[in-house]
mmCIF file of the N, C-alpha and C atoms, coordinates in Angstrom:
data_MODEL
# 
_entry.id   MODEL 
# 
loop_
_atom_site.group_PDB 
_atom_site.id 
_atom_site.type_symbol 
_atom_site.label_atom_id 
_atom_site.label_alt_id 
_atom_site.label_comp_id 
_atom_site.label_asym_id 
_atom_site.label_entity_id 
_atom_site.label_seq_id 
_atom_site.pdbx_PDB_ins_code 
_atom_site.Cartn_x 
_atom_site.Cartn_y 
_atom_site.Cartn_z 
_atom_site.occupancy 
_atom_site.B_iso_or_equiv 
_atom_site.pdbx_formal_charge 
_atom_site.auth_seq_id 
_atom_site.auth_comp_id 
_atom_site.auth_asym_id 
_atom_site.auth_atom_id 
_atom_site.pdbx_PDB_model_num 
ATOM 1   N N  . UNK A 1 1  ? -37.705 11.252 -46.057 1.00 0.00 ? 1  UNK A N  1 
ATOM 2   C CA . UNK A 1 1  ? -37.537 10.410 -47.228 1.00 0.00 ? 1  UNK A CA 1 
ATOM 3   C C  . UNK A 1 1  ? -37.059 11.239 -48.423 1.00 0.00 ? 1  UNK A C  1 
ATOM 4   N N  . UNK A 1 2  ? -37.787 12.091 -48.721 1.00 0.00 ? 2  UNK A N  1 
ATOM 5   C CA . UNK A 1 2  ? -37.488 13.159 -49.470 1.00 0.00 ? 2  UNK A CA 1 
ATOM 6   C C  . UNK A 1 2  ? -36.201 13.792 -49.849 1.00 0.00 ? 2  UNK A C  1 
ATOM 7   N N  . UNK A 1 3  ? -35.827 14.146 -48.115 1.00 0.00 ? 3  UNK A N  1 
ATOM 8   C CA . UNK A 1 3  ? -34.651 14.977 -48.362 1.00 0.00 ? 3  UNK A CA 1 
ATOM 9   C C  . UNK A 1 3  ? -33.232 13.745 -48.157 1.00 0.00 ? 3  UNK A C  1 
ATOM 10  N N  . UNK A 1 4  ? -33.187 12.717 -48.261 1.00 0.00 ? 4  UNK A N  1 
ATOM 11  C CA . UNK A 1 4  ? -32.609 11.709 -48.410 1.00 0.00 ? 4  UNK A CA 1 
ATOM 12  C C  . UNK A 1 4  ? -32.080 11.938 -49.901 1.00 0.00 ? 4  UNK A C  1 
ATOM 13  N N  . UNK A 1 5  ? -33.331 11.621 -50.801 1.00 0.00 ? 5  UNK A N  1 
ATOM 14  C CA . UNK A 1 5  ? -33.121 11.778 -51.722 1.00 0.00 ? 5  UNK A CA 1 
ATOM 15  C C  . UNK A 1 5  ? -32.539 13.015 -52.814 1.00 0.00 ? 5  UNK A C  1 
ATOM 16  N N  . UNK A 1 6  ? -33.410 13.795 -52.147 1.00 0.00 ? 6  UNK A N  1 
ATOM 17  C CA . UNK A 1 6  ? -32.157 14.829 -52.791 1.00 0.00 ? 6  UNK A CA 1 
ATOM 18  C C  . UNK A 1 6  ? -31.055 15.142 -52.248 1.00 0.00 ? 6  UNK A C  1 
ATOM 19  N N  . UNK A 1 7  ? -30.220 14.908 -51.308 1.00 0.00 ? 7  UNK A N  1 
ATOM 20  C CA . UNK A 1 7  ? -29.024 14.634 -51.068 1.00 0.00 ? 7  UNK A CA 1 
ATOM 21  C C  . UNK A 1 7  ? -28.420 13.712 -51.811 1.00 0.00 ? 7  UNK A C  1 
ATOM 22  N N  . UNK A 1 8  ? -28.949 12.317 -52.351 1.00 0.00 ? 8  UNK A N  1 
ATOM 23  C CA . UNK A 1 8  ? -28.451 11.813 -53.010 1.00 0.00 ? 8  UNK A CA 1 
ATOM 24  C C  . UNK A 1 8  ? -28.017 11.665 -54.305 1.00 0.00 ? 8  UNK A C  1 
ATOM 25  N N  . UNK A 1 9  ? -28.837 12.745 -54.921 1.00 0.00 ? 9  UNK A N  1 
ATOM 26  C CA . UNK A 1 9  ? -28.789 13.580 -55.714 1.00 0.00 ? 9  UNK A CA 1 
ATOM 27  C C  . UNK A 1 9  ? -27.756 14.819 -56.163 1.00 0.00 ? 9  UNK A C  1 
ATOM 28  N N  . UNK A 1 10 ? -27.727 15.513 -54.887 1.00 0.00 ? 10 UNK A N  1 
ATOM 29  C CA . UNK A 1 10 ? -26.734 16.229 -54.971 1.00 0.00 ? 10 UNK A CA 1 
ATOM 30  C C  . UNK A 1 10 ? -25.324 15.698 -54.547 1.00 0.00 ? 10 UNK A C  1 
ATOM 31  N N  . UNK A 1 11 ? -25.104 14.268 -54.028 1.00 0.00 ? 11 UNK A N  1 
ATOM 32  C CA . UNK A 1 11 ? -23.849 14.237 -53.652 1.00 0.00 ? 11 UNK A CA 1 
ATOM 33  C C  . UNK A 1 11 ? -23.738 13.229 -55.413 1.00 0.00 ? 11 UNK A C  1 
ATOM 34  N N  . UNK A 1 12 ? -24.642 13.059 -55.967 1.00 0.00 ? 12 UNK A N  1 
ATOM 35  C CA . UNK A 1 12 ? -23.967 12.329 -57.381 1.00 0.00 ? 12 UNK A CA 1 
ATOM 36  C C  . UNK A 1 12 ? -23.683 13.229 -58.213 1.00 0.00 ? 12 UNK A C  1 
ATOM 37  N N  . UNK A 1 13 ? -23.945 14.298 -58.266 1.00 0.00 ? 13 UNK A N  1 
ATOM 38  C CA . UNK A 1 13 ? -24.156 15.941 -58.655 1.00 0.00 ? 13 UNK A CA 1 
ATOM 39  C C  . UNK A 1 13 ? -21.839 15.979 -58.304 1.00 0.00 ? 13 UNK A C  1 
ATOM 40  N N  . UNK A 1 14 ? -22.015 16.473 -57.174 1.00 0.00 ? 14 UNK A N  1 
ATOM 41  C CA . UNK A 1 14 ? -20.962 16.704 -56.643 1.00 0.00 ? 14 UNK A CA 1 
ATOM 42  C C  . UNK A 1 14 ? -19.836 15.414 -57.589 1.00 0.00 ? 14 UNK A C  1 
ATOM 43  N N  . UNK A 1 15 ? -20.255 14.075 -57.352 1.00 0.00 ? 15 UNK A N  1 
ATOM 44  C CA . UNK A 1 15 ? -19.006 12.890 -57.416 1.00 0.00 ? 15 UNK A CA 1 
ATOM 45  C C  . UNK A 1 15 ? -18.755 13.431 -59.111 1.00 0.00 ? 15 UNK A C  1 
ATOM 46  N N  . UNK A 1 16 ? -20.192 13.234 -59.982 1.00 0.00 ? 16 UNK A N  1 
ATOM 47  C CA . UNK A 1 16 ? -19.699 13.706 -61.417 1.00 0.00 ? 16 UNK A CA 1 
ATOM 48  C C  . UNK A 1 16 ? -18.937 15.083 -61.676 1.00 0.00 ? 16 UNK A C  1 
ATOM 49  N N  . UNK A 1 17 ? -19.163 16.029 -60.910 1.00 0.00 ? 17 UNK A N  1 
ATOM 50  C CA . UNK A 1 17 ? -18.257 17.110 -61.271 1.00 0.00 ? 17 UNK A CA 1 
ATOM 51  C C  . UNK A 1 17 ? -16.546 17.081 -61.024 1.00 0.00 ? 17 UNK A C  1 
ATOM 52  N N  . UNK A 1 18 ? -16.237 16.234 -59.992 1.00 0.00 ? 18 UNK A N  1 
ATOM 53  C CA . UNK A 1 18 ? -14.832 16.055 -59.431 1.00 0.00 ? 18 UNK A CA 1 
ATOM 54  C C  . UNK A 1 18 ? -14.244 15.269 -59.703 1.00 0.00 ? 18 UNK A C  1 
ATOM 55  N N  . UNK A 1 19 ? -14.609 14.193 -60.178 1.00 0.00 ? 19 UNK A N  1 
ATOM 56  C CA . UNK A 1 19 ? -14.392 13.041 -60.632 1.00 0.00 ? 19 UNK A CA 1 
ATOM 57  C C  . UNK A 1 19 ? -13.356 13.123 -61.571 1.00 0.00 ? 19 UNK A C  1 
ATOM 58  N N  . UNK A 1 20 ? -13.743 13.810 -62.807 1.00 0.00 ? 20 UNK A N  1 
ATOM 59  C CA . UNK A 1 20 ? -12.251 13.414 -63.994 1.00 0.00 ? 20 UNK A CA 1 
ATOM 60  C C  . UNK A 1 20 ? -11.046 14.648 -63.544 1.00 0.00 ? 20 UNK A C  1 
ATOM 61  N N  . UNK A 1 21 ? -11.231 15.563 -62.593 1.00 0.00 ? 21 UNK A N  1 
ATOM 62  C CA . UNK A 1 21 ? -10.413 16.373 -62.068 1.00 0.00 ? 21 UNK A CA 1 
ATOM 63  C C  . UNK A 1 21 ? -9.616  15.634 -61.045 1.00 0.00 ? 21 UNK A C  1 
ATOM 64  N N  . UNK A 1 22 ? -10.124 14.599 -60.161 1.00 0.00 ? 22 UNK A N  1 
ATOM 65  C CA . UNK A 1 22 ? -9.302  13.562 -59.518 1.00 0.00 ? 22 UNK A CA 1 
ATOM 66  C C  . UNK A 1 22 ? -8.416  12.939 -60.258 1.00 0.00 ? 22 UNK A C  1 
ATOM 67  N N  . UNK A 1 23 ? -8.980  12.012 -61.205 1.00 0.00 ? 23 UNK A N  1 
ATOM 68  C CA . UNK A 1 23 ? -8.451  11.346 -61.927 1.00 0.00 ? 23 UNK A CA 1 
ATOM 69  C C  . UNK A 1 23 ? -7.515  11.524 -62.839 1.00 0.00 ? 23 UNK A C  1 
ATOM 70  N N  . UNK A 1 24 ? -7.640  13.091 -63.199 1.00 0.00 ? 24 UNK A N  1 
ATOM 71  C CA . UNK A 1 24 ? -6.347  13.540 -64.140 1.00 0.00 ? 24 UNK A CA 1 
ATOM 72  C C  . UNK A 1 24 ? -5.091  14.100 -63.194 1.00 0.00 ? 24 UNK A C  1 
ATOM 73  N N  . UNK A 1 25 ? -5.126  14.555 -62.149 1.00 0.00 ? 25 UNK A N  1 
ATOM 74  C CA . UNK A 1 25 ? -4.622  14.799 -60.782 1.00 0.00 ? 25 UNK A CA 1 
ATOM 75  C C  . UNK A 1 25 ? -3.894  13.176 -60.467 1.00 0.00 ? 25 UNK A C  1 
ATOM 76  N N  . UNK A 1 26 ? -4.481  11.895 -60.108 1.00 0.00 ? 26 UNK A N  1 
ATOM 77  C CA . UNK A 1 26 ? -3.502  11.319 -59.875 1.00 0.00 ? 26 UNK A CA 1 
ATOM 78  C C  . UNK A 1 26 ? -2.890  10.489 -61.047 1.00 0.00 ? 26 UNK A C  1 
ATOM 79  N N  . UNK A 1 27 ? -3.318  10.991 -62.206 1.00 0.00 ? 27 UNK A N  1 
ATOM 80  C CA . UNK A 1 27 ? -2.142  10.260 -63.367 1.00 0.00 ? 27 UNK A CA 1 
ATOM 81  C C  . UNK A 1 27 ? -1.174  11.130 -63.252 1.00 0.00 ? 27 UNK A C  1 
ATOM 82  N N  . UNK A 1 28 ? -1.253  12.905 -62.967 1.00 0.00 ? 28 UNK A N  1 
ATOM 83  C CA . UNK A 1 28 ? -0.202  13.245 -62.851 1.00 0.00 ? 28 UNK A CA 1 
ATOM 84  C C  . UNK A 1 28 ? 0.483   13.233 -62.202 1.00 0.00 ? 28 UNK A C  1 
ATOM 85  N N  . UNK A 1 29 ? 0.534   12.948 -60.913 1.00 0.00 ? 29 UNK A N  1 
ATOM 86  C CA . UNK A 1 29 ? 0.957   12.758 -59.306 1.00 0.00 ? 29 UNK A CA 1 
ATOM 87  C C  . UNK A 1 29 ? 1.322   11.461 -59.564 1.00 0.00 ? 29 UNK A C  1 
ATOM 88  N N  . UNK A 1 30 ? 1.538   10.263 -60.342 1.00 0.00 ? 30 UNK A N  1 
ATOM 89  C CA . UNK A 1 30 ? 2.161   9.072  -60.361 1.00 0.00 ? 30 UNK A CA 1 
ATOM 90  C C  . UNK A 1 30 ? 3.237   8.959  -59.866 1.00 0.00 ? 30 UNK A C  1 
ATOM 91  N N  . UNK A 1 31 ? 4.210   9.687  -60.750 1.00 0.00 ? 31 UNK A N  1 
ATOM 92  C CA . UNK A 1 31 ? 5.452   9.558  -60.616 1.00 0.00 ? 31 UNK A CA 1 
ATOM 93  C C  . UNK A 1 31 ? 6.476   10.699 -59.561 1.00 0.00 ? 31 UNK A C  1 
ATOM 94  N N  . UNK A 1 32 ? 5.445   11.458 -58.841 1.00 0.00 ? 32 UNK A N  1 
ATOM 95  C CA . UNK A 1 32 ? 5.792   12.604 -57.872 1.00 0.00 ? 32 UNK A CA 1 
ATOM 96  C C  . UNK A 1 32 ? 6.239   11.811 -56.454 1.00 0.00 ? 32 UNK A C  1 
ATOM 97  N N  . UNK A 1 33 ? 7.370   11.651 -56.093 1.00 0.00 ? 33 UNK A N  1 
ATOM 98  C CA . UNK A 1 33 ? 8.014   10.570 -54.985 1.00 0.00 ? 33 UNK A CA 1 
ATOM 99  C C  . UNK A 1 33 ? 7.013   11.153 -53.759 1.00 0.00 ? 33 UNK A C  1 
ATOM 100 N N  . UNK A 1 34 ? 6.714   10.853 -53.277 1.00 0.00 ? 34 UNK A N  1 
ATOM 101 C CA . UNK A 1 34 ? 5.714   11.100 -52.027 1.00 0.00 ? 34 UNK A CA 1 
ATOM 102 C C  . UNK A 1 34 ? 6.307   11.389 -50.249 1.00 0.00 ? 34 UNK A C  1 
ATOM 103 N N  . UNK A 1 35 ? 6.069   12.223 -49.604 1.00 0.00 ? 35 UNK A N  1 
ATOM 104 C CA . UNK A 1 35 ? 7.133   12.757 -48.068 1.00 0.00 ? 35 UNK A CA 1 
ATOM 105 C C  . UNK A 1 35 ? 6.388   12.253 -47.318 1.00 0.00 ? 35 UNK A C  1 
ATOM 106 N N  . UNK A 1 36 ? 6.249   11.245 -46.524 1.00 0.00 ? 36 UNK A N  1 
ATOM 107 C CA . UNK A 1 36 ? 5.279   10.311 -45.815 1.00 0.00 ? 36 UNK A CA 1 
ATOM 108 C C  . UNK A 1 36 ? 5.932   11.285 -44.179 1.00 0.00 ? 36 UNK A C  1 
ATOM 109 N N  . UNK A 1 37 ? 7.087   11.433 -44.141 1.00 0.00 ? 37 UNK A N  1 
ATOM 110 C CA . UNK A 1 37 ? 7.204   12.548 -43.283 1.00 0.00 ? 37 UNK A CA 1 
ATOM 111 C C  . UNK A 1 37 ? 6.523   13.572 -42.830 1.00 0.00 ? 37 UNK A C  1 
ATOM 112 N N  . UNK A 1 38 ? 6.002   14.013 -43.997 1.00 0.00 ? 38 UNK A N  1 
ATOM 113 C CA . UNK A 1 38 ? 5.268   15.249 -43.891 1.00 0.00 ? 38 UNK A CA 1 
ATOM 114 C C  . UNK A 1 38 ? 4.050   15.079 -43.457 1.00 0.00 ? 38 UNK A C  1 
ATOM 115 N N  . UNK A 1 39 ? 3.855   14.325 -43.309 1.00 0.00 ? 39 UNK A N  1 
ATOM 116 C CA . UNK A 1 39 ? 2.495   13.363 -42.733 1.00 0.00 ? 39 UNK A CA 1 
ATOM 117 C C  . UNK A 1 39 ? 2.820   12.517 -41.219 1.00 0.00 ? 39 UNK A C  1 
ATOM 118 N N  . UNK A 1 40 ? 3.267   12.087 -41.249 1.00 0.00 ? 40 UNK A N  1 
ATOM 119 C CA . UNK A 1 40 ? 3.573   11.279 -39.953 1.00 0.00 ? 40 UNK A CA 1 
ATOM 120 C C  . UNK A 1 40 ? 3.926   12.011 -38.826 1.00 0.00 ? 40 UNK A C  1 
ATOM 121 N N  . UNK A 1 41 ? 5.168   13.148 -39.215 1.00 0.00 ? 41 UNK A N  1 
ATOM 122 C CA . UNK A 1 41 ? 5.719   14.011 -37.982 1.00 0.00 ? 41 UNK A CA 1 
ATOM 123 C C  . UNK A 1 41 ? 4.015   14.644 -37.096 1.00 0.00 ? 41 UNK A C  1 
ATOM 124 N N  . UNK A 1 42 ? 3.242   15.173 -37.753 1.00 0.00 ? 42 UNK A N  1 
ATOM 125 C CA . UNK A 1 42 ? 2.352   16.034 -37.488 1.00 0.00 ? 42 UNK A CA 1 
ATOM 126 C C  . UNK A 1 42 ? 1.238   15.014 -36.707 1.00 0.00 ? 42 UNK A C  1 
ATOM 127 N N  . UNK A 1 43 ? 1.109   13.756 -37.138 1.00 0.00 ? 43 UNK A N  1 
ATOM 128 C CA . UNK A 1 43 ? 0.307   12.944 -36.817 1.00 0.00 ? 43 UNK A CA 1 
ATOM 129 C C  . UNK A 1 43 ? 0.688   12.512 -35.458 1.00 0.00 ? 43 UNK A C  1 
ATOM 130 N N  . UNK A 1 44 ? 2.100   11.855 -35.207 1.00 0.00 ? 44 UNK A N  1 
ATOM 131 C CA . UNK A 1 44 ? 2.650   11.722 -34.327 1.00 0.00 ? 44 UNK A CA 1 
ATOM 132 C C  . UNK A 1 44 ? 2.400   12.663 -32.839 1.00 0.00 ? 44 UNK A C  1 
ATOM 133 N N  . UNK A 1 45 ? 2.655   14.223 -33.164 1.00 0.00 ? 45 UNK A N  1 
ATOM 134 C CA . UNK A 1 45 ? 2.781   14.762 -32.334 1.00 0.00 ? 45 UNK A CA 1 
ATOM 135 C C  . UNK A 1 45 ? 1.526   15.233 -32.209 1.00 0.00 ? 45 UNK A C  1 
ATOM 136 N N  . UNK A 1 46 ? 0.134   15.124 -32.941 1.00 0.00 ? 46 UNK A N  1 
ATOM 137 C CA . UNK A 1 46 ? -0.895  15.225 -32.263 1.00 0.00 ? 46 UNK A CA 1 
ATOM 138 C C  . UNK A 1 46 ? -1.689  13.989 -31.200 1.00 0.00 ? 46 UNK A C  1 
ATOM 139 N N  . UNK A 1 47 ? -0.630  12.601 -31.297 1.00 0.00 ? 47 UNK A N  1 
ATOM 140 C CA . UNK A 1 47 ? -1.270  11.518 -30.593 1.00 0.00 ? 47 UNK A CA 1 
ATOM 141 C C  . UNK A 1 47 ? -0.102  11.897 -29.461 1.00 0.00 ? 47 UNK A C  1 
ATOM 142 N N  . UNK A 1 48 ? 1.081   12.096 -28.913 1.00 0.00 ? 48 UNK A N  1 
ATOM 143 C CA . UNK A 1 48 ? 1.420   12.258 -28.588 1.00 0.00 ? 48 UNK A CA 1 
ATOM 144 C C  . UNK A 1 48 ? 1.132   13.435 -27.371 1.00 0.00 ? 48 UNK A C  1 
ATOM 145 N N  . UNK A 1 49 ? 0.239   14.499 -28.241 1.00 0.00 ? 49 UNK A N  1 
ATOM 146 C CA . UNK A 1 49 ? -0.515  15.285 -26.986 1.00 0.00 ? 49 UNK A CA 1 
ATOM 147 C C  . UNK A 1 49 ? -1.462  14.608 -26.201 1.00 0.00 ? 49 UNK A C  1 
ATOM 148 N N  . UNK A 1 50 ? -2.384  14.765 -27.387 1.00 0.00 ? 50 UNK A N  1 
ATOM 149 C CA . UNK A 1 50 ? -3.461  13.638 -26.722 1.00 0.00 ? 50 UNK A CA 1 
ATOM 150 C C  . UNK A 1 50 ? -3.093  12.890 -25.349 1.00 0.00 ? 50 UNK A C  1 
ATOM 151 N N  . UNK A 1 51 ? -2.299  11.811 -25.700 1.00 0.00 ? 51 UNK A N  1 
ATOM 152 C CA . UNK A 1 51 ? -1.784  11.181 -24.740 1.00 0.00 ? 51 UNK A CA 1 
ATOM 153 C C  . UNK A 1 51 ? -1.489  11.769 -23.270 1.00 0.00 ? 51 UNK A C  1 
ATOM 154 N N  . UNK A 1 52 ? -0.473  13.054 -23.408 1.00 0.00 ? 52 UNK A N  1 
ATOM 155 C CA . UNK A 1 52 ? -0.008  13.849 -22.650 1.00 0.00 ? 52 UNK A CA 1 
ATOM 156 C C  . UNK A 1 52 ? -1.346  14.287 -21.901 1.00 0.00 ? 52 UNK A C  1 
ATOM 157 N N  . UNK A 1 53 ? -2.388  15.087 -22.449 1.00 0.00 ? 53 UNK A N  1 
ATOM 158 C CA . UNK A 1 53 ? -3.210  15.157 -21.971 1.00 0.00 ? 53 UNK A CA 1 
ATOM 159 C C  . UNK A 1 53 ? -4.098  14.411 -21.187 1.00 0.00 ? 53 UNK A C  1 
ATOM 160 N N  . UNK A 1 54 ? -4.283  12.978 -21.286 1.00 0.00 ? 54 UNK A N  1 
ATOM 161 C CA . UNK A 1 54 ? -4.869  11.886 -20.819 1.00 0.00 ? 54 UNK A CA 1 
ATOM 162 C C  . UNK A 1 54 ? -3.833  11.227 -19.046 1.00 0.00 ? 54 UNK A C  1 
ATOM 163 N N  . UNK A 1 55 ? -2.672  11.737 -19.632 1.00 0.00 ? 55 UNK A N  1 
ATOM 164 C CA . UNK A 1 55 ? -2.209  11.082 -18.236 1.00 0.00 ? 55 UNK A CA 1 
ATOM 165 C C  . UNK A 1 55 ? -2.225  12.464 -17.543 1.00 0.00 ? 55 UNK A C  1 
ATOM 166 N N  . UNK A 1 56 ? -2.504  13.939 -17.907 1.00 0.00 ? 56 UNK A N  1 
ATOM 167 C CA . UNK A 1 56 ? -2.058  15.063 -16.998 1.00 0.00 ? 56 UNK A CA 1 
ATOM 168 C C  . UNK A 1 56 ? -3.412  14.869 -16.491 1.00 0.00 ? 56 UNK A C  1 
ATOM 169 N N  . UNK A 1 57 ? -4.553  14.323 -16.976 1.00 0.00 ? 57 UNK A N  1 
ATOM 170 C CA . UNK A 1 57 ? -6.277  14.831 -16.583 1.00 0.00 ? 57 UNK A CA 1 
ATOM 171 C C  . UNK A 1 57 ? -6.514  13.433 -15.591 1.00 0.00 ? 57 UNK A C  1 
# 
């Protein structure tokens, strides 16, 4: 029960410290065009193993 609570504690600990550092981070990142590429290629080819792996096993 206890240690519930102080976890909960420390993760509100944690949210208030990061919080306006997020938030000033994506006002500046608004207008930064975004590479969804750069994301997808990598994603792709880790389901793509996966897969590979599932029909070699």
């Amino acid at each position: 029960m206890w240690e519930n609570l102080v976890l909960g504690i420390i993760v509100s600990g944690v949210l208030l410290i990061f919080i306006p550092s997020i938030r000033s981070s994506m006002i500046r990142n608004r207008d930064v065009p975004s590479d969804w590429k750069a994301v997808i290629v990598p994603i792709g080819l880790v389901v793509l193993f996966v897969v590979f792996l599932l029909v070699m096993g």
